[in-house]
N, C-alpha and C positions, 0 to 999 in steps of 0.2 A: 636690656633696659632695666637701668636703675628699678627687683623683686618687691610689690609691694600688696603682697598680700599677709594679713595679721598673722601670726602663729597661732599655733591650735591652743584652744581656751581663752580666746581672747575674746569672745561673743559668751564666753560662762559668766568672766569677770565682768564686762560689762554687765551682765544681766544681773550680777548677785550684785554689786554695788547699787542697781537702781533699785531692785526689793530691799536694801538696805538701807535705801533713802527716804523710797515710801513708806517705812516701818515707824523711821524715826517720827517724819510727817504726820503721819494718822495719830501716833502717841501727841505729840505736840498740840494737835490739833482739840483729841479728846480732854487733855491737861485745862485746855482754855476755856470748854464749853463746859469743864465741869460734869460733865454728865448731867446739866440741866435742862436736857430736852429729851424726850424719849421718841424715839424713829418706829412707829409703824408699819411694818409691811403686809399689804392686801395680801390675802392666802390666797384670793382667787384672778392675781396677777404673774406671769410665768416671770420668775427673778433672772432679770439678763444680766450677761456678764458684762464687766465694765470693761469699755478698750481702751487699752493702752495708751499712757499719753506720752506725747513727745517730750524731748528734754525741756523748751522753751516752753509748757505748756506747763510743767514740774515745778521750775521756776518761779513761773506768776502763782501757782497755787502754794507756794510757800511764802512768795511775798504778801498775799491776801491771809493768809494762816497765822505771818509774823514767826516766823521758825527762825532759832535760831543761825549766826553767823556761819559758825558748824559744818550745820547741813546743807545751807545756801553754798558754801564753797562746790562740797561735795555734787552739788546739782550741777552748777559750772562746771566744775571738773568734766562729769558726766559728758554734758551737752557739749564741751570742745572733743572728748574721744568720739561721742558719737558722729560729730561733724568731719574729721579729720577721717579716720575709718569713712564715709562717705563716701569722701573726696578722693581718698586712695582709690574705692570699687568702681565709682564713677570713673577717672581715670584708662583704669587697667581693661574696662569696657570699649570705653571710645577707642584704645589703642588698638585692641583685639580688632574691633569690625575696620579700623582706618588702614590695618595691616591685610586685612583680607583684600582689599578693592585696589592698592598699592601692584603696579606690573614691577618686575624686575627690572632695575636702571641700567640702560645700555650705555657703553664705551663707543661713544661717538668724536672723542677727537684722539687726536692723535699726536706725539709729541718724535719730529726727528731732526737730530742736529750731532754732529759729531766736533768735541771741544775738538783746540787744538793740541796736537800730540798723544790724542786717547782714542778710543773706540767708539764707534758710533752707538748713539742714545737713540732707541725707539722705541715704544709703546702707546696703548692709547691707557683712556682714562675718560670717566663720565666726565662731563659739568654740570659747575653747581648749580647756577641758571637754570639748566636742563632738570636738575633733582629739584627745585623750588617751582618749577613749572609744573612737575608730575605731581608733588604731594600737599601743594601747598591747599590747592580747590577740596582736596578730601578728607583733609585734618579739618579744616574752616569747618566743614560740614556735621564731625563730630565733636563739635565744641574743642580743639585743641590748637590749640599756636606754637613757635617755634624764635626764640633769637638768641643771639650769639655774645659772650661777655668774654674779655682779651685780656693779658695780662703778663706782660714782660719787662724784664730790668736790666741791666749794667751784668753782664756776666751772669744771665739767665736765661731759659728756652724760653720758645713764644707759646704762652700758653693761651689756648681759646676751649670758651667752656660752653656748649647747648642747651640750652635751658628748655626744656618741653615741659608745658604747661595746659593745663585743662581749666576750663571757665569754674568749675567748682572750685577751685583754690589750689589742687593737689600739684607740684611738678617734681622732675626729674632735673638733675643736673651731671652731663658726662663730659669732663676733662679729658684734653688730650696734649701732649704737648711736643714739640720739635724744635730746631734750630732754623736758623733762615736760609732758605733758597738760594744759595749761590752760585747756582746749576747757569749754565748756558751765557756768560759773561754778563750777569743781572748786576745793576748799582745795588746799595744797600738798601735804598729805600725797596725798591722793586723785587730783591729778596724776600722782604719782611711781608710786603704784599702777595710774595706769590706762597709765602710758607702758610698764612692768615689763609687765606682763602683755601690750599691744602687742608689745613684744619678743619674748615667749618664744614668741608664737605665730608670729612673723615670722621666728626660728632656727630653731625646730623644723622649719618647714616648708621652709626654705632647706637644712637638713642633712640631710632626707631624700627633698630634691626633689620637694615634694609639690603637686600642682594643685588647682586650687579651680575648684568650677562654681558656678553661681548658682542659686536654689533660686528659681525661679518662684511658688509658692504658687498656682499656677491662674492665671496673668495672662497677658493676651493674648501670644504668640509676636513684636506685631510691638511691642512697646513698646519703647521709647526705654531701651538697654541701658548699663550704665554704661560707662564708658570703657577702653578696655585697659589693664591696667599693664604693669609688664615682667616677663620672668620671672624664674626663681631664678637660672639661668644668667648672665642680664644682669645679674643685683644684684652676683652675684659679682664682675664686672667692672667695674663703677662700683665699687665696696668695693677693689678689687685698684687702681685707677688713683686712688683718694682715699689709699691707703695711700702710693703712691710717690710722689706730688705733695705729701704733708705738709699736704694738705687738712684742713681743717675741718670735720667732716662736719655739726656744726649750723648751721653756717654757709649751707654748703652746701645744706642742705634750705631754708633759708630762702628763700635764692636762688630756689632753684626752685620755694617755695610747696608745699612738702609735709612732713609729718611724719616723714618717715623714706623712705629709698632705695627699700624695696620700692613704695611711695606711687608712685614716677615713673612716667608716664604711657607707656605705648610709644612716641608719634611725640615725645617726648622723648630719648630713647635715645642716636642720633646723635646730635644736636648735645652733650648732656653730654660721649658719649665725646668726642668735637673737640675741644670746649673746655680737658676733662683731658688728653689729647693735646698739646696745644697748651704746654700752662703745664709737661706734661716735657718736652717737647723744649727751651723754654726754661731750665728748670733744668738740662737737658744740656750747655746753651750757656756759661751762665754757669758752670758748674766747670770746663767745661775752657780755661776763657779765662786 
C-alpha cells in the first residue's frame, strides 16, 4: 500500500515554521500595543509554561492580533500540513490494526473447462463477495472504506482503480490494469465483466496487502499444489518498472502468457525485473546522448 509516512525532518520543519510564525506574531502583536502596558508577574506565583496551541487556534489569535496577510498565509499553510500529516498517521494506524484481525482469504471456487481443441483450464480462485464479506465489517470498524473507479477506451486495457480511504480524509489509490476475458467462449460484454470484476478483486487485495491460502476441501496434503505467483509487494514493482519504461502492460501480459501481473508466476519475477531493468537503463542512455 500506497508508503505514507513523512520523511525524516519533516516534524523539525513543521516545528521551526510554527516558532516562526509565533515570532512574527508576538512581534506584531507588541508593535501594536506599543509597549503601553506593562505585565506584572507575582514572584510568589510558580510561572507555568504555556501549551502549545493548535494551528486553528494560531489562526484566531492572529485574526484577533490583526497580523499581517503574510503570516496568516503561513498559519494556513501550517494548519493544512498539520492536517494532511494527521490524516496520513491516522490512516496507516487503522490499516495496521484492520490488517491484524484480517484471516488469510481462501480459494474457494474453482474454475474447470477445456476450450475446444486446447488443454483443459483448472484452478480455483477466491471471490470477491467472499473478500467483501471477510473485510468489509473490519475496515467499517476502523474508520476505513473501500470503492472501485473504471476506466477503458477504443484500443485500451480495462483499467480499475481502488480507492482506500479513511474518515480522516487521507486515501490510497492502486491501479491495475488487463484486457477483457475472452476465456471460455464469453460474448464481449461478459468478458469486460469478467475482466472488471478480476480487477477489483486483484486491487482490493493489492491495497490492503492481503494473502490468500488455498482451501483444500479435504484433499490429500501431498497433492500437486498450484504454482506460486508473486506477491502484492512484487506486483507493486513490475507495476512501478512498467510505469517508467512506458510499457505496455497488455502487451506485456501477453508476453509473458498471463492475464494480468498479479497472474505472474514467482520463479518469473527476476528475469521480468531484468528485462524491465534493462530497456531503463536503455532509455536512460538514449536521452542523455
Amino acid at each position: 500500500m500506497a508508503q505514507v509516512i513523512d520523511p525524516a525532518g519533516t516534524e523539525q520543519q513543521i516545528g521551526g515554521l510554527a516558532l516562526g510564525v509565533v515570532a512574527k506574531a508576538k512581534q506584531a502583536m507588541e508593535a501594536k500595543m506599543g509597549n503601553a502596558v506593562e505585565i506584572h508577574k507575582p514572584t510568589d506565583v510558580e510561572e507555568r509554561r504555556p501549551t502549545a496551541l493548535t494551528p486553528m487556534e494560531m489562526v484566531g489569535r492572529a485574526l484577533e492580533m490583526g497580523v499581517s496577510a503574510d503570516i496568516l498565509k503561513q498559519m494556513m499553510d501550517l494548519r493544512d500540513r498539520e492536517e494532511a500529516r494527521n490524516a496520513k498517521l491516522a490512516f496507516t494506524r487503522a490499516v495496521a490494526a484492520a490488517k491484524a484481525e484480517i484471516r488469510p482469504i481462501m480459494k474457494t471456487r474453482e474454475v474447470d473447462y477445456t476450450p475446444q481443441g486446447k488443454q483443459r483450464v483448472n484452478y480455483r480462485h477466491e471471490d470477491l463477495a467472499g473478500i467483501e464479506e471477510q473485510v468489509t465489517p473490519i475496515l467499517t470498524k476502523h474508520g476505513l472504506s473501500y470503492r472501485f473507479e473504471s476506466d477503458n477506451g477504443v484500443d485500451r486495457p480495462i483499467t480499475v482503480t481502488c480507492v482506500l480511504e479513511h474518515v480522516d480524509g487521507h486515501a490510497t489509490r492502486t491501479p491495475l490494469s488487463a484486457g477483457a476475458d475472452n476465456s471460455g467462449g464469453k460474448n464481449s460484454l461478459q468478458a469486460i465483466a469478467s475482466a472488471v470484476t478480476y480487477l477489483q478483486r486483484y486491487t482490493l487485495k493489492l491495497a490492503l496487502g492481503l494473502s490468500v491460502s488455498h482451501d483444500d476441501d479435504g484433499k490429500a496434503a501431498d497433492e500437486e499444489k498450484e504454482p506460486e505467483r508473486i506477491s502484492p509487494e512484487q506486483v507493486k514493482v513490475i507495476l512501478q518498472l512498467l510505469e517508467e519504461t512506458n510499457s505496455d502492460v497488455e502487451r506485456f501480459c501477453k508476453l509473458g502468457k498471463i492475464d494480468c501481473v498479479p497472474d505472474m508466476l514467482a520463479s518469473q519475477f527476476d528475469s521480468a525485473v531484468r528485462i524491465l531493468n534493462d530497456r531503463k537503463a536503455k532509455m536512460g542512455q538514449r536521452a542523455a546522448s
